[in-house]
N, CA, C and O atoms as a Tripos MOL2 file, in Angstrom:
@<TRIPOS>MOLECULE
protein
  256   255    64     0     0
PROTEIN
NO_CHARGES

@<TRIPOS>ATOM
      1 N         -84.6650  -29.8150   11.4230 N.3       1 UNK1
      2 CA        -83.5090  -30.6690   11.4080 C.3       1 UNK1
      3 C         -82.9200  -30.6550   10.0030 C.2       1 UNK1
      4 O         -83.5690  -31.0470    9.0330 O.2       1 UNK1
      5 N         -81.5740  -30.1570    9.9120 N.am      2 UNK2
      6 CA        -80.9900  -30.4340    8.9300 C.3       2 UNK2
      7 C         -79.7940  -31.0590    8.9470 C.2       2 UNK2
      8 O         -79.0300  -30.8170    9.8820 O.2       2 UNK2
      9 N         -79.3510  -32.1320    7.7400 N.am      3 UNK3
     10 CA        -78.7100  -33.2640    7.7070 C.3       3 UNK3
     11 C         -77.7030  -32.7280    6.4150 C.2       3 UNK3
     12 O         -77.8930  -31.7790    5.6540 O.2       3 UNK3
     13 N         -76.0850  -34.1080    6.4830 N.am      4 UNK4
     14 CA        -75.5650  -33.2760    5.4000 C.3       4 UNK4
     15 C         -75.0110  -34.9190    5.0170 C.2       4 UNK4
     16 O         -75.3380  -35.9010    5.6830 O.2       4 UNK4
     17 N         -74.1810  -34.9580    3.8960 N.am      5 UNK5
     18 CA        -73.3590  -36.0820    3.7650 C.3       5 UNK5
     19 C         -72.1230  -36.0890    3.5180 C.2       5 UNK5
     20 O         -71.7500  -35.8520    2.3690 O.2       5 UNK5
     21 N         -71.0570  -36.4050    4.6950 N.am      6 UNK6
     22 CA        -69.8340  -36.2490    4.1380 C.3       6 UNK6
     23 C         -69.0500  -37.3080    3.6500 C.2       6 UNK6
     24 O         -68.6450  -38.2950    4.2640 O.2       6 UNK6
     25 N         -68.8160  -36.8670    2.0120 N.am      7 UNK7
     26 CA        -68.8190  -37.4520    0.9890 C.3       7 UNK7
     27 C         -67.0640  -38.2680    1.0620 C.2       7 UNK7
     28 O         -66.8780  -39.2650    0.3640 O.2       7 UNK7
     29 N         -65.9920  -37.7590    1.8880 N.am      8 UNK8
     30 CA        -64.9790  -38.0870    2.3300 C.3       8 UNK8
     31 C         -65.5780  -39.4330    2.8360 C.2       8 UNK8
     32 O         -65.0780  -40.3190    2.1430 O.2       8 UNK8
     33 N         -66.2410  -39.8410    3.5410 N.am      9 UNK9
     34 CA        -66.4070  -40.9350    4.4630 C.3       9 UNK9
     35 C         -67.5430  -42.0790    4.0670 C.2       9 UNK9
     36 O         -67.6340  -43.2670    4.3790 O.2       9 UNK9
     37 N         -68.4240  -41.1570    3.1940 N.am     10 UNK10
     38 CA        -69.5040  -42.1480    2.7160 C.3      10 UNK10
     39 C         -69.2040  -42.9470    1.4760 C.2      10 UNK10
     40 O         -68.5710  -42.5460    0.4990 O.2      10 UNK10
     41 N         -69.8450  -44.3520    1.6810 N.am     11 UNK11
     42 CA        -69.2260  -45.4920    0.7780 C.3      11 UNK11
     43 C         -70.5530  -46.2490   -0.0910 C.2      11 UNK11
     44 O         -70.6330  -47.2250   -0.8360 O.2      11 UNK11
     45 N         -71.4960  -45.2620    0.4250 N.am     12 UNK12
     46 CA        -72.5770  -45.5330   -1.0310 C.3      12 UNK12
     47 C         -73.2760  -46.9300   -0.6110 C.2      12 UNK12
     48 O         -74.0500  -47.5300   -1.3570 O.2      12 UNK12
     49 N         -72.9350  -47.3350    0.5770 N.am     13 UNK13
     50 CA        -74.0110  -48.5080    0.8980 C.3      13 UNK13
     51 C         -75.5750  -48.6030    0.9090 C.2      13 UNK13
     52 O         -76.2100  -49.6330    0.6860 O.2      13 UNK13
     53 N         -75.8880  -47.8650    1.0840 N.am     14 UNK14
     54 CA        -77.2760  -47.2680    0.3340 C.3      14 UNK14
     55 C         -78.3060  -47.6190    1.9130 C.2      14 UNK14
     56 O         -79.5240  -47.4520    1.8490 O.2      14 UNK14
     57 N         -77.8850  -47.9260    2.7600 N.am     15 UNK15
     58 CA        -78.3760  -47.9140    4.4290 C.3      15 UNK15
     59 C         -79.5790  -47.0810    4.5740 C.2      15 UNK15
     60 O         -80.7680  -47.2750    4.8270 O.2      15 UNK15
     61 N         -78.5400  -45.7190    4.2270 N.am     16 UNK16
     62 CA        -80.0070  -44.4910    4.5370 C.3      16 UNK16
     63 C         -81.0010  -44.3610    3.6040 C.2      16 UNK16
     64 O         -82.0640  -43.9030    4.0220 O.2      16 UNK16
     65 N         -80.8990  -44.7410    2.0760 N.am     17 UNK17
     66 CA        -81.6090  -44.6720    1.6220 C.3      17 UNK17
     67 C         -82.8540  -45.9740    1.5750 C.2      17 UNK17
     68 O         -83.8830  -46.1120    0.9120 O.2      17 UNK17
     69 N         -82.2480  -46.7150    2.5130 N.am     18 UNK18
     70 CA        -83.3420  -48.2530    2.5340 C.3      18 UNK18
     71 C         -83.7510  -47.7710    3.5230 C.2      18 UNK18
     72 O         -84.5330  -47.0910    2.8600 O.2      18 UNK18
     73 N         -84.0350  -47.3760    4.8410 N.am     19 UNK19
     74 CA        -84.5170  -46.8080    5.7830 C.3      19 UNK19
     75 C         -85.3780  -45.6360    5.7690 C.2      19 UNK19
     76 O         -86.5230  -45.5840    6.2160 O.2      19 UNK19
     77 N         -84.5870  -44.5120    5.1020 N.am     20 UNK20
     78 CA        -85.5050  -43.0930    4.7820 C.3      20 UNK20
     79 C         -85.6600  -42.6490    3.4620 C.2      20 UNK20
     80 O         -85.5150  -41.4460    3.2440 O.2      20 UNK20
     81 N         -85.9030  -43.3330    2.6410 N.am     21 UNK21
     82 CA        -86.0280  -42.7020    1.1050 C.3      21 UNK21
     83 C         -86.4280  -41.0070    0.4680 C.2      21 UNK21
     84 O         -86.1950  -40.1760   -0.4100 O.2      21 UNK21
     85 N         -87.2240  -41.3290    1.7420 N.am     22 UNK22
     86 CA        -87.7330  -39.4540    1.6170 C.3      22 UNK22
     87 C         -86.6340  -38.3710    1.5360 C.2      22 UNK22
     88 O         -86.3540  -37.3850    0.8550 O.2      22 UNK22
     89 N         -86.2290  -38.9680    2.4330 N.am     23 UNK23
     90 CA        -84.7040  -38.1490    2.7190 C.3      23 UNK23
     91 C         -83.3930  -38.0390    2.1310 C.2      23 UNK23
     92 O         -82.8520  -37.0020    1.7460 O.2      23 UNK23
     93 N         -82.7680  -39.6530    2.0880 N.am     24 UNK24
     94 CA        -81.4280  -39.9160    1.0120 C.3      24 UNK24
     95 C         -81.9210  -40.2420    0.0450 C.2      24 UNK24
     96 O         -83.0480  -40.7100   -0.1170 O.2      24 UNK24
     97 N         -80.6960  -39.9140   -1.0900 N.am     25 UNK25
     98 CA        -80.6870  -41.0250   -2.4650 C.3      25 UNK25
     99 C         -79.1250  -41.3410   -2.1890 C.2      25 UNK25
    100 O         -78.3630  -40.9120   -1.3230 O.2      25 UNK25
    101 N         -78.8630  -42.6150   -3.6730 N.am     26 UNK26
    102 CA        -77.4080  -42.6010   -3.9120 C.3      26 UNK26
    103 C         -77.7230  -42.0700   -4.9640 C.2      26 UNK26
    104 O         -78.8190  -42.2790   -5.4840 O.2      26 UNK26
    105 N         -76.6340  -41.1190   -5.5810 N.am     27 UNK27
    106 CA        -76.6480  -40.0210   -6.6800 C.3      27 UNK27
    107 C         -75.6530  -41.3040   -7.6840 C.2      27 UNK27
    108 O         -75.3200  -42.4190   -7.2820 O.2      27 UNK27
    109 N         -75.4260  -40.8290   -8.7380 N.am     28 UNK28
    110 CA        -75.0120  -41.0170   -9.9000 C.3      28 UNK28
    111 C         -73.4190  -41.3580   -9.6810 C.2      28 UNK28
    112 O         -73.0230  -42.3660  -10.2670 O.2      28 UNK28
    113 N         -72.3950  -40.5730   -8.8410 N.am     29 UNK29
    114 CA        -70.9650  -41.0650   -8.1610 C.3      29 UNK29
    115 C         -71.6150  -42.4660   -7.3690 C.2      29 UNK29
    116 O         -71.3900  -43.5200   -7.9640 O.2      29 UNK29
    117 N         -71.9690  -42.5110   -6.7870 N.am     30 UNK30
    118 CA        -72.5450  -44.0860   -6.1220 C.3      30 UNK30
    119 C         -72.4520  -43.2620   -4.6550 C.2      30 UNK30
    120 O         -72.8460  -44.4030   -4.8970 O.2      30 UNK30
    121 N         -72.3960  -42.8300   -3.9330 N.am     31 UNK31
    122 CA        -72.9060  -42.1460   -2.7420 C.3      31 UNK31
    123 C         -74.1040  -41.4420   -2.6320 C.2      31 UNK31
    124 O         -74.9020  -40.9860   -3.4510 O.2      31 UNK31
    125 N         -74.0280  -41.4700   -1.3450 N.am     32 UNK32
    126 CA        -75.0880  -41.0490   -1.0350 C.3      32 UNK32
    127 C         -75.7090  -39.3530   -0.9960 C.2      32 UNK32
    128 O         -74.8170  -38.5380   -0.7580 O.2      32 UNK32
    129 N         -76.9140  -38.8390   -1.1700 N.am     33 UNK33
    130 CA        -76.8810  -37.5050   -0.8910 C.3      33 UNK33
    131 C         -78.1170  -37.2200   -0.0420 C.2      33 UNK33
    132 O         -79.0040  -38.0650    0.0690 O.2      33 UNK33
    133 N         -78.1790  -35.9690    0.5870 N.am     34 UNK34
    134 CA        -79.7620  -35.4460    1.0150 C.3      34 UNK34
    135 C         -80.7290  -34.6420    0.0030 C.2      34 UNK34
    136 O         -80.2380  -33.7540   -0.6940 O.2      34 UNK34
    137 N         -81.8340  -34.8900   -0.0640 N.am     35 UNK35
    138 CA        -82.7500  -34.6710   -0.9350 C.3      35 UNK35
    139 C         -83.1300  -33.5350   -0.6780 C.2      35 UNK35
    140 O         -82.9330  -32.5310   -1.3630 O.2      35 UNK35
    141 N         -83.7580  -33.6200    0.4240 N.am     36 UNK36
    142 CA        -84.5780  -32.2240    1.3750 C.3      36 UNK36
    143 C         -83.9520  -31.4140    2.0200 C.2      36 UNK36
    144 O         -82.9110  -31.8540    2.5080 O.2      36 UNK36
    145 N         -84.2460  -30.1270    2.2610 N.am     37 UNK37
    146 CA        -83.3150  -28.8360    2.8440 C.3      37 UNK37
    147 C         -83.8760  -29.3610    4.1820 C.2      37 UNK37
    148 O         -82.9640  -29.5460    4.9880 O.2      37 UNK37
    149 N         -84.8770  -29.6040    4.5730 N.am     38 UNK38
    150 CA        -85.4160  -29.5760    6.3990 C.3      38 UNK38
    151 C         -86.3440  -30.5000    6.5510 C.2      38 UNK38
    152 O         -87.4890  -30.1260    6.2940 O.2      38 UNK38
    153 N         -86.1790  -31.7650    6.9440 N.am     39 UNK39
    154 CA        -86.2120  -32.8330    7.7410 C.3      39 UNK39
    155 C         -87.6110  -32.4700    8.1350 C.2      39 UNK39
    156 O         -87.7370  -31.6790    9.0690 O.2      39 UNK39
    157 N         -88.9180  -33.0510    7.4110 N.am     40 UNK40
    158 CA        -90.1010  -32.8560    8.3560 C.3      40 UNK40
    159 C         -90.1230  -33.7770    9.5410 C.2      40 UNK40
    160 O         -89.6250  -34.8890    9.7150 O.2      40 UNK40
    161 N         -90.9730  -32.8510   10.4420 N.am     41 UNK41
    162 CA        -91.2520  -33.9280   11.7820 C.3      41 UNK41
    163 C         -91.3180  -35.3180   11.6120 C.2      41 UNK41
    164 O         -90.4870  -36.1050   12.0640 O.2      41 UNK41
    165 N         -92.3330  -35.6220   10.9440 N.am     42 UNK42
    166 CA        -93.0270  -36.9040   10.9100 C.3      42 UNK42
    167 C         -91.6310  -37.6880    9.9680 C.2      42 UNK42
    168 O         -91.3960  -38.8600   10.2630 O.2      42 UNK42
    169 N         -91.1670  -37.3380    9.3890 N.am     43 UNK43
    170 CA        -89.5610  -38.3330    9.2430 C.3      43 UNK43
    171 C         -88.4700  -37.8940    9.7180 C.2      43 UNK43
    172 O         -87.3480  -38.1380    9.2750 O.2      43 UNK43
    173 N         -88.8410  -36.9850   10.9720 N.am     44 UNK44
    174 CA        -86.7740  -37.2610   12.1740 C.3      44 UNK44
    175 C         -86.7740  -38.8060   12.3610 C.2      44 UNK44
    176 O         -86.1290  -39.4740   11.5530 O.2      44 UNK44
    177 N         -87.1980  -39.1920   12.9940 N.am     45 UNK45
    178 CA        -87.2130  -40.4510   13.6430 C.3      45 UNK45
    179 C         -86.3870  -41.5440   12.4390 C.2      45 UNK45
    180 O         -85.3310  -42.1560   12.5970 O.2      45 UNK45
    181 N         -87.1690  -41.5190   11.3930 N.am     46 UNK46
    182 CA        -86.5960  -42.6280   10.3170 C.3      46 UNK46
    183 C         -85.0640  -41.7840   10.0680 C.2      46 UNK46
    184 O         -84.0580  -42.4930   10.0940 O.2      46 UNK46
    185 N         -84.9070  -40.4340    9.8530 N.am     47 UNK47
    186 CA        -83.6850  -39.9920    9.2370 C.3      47 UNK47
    187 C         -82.8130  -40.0930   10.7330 C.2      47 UNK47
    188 O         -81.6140  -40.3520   10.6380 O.2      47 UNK47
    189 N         -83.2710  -39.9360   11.7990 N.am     48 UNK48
    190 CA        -81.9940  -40.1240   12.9510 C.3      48 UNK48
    191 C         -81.9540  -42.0150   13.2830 C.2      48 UNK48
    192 O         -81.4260  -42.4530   14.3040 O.2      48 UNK48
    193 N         -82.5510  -42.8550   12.3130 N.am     49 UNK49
    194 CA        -81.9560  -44.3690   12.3260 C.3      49 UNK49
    195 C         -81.5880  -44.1260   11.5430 C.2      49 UNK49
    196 O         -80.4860  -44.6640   11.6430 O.2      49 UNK49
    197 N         -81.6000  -43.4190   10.1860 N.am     50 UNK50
    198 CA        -80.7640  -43.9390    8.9800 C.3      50 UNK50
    199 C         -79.2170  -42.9480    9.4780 C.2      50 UNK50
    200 O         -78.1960  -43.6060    9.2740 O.2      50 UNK50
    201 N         -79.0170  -41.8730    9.9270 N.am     51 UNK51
    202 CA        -77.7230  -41.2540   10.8920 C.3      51 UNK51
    203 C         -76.7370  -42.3220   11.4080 C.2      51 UNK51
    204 O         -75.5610  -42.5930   11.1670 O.2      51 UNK51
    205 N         -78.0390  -42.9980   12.5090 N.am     52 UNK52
    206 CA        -76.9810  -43.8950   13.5260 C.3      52 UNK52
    207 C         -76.8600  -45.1770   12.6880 C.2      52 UNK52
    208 O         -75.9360  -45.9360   12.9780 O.2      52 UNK52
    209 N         -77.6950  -45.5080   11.6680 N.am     53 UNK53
    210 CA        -77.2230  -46.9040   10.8990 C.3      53 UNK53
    211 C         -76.3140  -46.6660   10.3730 C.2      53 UNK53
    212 O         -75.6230  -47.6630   10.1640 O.2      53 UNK53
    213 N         -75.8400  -45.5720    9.9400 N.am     54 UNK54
    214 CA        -74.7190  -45.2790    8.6510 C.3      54 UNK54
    215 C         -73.2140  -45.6670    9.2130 C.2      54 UNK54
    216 O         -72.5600  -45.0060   10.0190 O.2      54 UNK54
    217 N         -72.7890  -47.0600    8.5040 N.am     55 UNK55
    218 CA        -71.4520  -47.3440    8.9360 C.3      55 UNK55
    219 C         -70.5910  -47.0910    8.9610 C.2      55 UNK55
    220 O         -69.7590  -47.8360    9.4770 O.2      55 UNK55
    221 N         -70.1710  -45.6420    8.3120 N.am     56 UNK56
    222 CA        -69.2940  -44.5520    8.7680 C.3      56 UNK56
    223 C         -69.1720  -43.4590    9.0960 C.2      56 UNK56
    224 O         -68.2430  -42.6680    8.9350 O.2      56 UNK56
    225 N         -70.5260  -43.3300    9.7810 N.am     57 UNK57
    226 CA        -71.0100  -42.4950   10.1980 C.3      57 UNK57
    227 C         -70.9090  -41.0690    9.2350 C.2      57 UNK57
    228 O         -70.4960  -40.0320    9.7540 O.2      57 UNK57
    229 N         -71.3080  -41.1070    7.8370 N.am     58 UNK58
    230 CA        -71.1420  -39.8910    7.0910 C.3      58 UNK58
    231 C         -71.9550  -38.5780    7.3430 C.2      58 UNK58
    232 O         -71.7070  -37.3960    7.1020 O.2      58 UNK58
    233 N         -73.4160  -39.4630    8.1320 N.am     59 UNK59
    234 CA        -74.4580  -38.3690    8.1260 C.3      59 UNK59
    235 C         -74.5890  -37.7050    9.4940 C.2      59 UNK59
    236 O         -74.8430  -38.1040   10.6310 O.2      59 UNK59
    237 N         -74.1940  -36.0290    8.6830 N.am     60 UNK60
    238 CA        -74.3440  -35.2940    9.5270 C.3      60 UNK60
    239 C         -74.7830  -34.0850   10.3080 C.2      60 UNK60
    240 O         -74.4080  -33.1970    9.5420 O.2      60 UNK60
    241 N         -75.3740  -33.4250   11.4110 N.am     61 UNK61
    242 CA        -76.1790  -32.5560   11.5130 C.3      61 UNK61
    243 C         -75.6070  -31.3460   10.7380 C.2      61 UNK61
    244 O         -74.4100  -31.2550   10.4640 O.2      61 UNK61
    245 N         -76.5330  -30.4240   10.4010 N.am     62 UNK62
    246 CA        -75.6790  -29.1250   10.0920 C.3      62 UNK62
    247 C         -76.8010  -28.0700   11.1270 C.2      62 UNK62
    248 O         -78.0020  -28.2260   11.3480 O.2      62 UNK62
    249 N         -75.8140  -26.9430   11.6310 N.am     63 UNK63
    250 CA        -75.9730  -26.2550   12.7090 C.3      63 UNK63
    251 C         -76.6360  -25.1300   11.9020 C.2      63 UNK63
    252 O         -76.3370  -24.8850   10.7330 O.2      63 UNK63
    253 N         -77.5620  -24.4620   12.6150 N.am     64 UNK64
    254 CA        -78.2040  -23.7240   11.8510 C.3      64 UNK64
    255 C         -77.5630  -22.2950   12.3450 C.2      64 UNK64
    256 O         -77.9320  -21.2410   11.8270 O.2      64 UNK64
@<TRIPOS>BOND
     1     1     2 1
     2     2     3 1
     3     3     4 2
     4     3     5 am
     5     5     6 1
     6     6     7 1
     7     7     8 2
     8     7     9 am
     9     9    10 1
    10    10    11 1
    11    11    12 2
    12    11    13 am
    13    13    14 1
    14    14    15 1
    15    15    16 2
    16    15    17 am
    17    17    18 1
    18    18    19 1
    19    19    20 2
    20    19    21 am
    21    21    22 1
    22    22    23 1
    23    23    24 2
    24    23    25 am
    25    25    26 1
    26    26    27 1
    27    27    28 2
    28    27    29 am
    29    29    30 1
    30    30    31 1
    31    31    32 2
    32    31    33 am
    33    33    34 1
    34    34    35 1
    35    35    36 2
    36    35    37 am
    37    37    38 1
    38    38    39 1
    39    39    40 2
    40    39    41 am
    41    41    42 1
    42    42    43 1
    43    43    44 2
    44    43    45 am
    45    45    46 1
    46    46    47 1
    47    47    48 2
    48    47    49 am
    49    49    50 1
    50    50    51 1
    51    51    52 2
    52    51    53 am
    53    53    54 1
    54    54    55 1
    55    55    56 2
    56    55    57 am
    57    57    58 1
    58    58    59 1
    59    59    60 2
    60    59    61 am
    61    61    62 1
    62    62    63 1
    63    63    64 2
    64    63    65 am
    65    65    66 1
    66    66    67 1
    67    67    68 2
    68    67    69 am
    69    69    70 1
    70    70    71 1
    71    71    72 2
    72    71    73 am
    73    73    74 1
    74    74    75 1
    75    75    76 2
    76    75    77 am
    77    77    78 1
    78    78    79 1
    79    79    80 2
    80    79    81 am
    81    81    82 1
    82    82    83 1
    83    83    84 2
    84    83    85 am
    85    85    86 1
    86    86    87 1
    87    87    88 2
    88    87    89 am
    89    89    90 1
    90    90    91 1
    91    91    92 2
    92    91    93 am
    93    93    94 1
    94    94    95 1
    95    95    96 2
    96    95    97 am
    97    97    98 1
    98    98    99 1
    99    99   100 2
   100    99   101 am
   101   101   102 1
   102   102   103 1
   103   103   104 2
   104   103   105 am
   105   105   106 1
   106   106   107 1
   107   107   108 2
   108   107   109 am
   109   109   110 1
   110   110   111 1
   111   111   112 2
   112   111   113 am
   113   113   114 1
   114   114   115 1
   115   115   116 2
   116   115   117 am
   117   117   118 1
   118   118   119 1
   119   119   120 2
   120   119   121 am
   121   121   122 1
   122   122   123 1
   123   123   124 2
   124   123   125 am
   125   125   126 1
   126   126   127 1
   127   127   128 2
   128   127   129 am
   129   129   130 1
   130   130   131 1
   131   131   132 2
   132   131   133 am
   133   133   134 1
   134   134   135 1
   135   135   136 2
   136   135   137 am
   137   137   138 1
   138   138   139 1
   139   139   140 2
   140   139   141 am
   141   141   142 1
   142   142   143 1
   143   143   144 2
   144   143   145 am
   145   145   146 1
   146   146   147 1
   147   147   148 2
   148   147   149 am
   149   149   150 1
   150   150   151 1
   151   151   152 2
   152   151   153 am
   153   153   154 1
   154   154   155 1
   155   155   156 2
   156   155   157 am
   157   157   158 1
   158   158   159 1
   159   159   160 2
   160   159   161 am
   161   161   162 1
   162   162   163 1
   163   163   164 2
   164   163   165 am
   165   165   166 1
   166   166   167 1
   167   167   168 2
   168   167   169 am
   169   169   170 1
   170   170   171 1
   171   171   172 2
   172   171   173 am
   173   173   174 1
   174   174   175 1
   175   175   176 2
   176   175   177 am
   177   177   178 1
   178   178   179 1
   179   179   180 2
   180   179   181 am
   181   181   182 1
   182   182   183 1
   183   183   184 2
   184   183   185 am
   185   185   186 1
   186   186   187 1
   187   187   188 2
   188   187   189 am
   189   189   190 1
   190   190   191 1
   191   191   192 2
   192   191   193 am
   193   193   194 1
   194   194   195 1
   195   195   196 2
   196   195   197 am
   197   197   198 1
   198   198   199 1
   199   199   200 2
   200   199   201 am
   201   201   202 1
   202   202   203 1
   203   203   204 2
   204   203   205 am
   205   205   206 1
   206   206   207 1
   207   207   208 2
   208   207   209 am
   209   209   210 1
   210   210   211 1
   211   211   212 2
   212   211   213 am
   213   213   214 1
   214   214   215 1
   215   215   216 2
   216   215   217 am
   217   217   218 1
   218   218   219 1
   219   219   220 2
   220   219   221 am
   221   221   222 1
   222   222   223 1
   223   223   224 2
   224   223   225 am
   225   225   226 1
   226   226   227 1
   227   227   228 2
   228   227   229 am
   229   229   230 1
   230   230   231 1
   231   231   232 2
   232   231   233 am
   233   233   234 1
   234   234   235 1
   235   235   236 2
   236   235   237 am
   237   237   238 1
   238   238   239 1
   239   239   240 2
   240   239   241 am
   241   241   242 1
   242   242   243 1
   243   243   244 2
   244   243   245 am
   245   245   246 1
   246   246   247 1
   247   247   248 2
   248   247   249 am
   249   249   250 1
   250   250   251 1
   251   251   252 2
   252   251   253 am
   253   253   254 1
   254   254   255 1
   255   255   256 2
@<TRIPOS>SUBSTRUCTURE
     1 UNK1         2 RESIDUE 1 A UNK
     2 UNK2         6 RESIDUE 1 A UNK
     3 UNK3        10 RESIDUE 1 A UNK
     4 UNK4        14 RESIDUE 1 A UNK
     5 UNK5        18 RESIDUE 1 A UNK
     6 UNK6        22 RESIDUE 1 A UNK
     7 UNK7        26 RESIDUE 1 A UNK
     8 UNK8        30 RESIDUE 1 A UNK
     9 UNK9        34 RESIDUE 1 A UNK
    10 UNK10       38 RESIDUE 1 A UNK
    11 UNK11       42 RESIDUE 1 A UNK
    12 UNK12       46 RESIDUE 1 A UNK
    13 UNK13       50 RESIDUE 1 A UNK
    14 UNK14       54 RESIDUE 1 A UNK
    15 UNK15       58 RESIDUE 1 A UNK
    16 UNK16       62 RESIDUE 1 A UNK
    17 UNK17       66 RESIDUE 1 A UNK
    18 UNK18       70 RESIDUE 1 A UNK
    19 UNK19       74 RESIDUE 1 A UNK
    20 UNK20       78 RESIDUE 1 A UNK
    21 UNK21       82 RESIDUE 1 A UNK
    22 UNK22       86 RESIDUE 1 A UNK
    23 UNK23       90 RESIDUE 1 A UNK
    24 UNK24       94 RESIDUE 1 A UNK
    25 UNK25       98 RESIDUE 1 A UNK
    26 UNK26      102 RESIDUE 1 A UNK
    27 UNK27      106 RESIDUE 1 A UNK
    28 UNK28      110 RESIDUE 1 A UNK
    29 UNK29      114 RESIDUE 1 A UNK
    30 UNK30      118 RESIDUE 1 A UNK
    31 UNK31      122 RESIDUE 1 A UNK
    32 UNK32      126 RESIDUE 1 A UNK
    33 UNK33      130 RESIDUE 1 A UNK
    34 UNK34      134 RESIDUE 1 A UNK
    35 UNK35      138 RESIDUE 1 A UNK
    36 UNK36      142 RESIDUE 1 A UNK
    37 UNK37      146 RESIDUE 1 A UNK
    38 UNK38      150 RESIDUE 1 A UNK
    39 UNK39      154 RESIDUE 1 A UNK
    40 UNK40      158 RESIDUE 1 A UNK
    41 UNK41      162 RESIDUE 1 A UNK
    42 UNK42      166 RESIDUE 1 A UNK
    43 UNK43      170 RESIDUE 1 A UNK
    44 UNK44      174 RESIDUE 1 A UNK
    45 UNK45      178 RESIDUE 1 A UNK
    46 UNK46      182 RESIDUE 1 A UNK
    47 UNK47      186 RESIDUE 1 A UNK
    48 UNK48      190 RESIDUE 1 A UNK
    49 UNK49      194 RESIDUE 1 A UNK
    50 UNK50      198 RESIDUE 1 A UNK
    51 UNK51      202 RESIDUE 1 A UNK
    52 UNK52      206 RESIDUE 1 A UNK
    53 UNK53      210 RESIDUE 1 A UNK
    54 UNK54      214 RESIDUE 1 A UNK
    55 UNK55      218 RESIDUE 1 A UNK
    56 UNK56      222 RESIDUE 1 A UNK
    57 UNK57      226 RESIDUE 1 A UNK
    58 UNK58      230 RESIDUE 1 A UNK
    59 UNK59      234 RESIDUE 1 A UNK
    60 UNK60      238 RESIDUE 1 A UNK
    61 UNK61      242 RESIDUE 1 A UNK
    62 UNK62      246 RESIDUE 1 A UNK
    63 UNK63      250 RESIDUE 1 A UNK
    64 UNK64      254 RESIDUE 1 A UNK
């Protein structure tokens, strides 16, 4: 699973990163970014709530 952040839409509420830390940070602009190239198993689950928590919906799959 790979995840992306589009930075047009994301507002740096920091959602995903209180949910999946492993996964997001907020970077230094105050948004958010992905850490990891590929989503281990044992954290899809937390990174597809921190997806559907995200209130503008920034986070998104990327197609392999």
């Amino acid at each position: 699973m790979k995840l992306k952040i589009n930075k047009d839409l994301c507002i740096g509420c920091g959602a995903c990163q209180a949910i999946c830390p492993e996964v997001f940070e907020i970077e230094d602009d105050g948004l958010a970014s992905v850490i990891v190239e590929d989503v281990e198993d044992e954290l899809k689950d937390d990174a597809i709530d921190a997806k559907e928590g995200c209130p503008t919906s920034a986070i998104e799959d990327v197609e392999n």
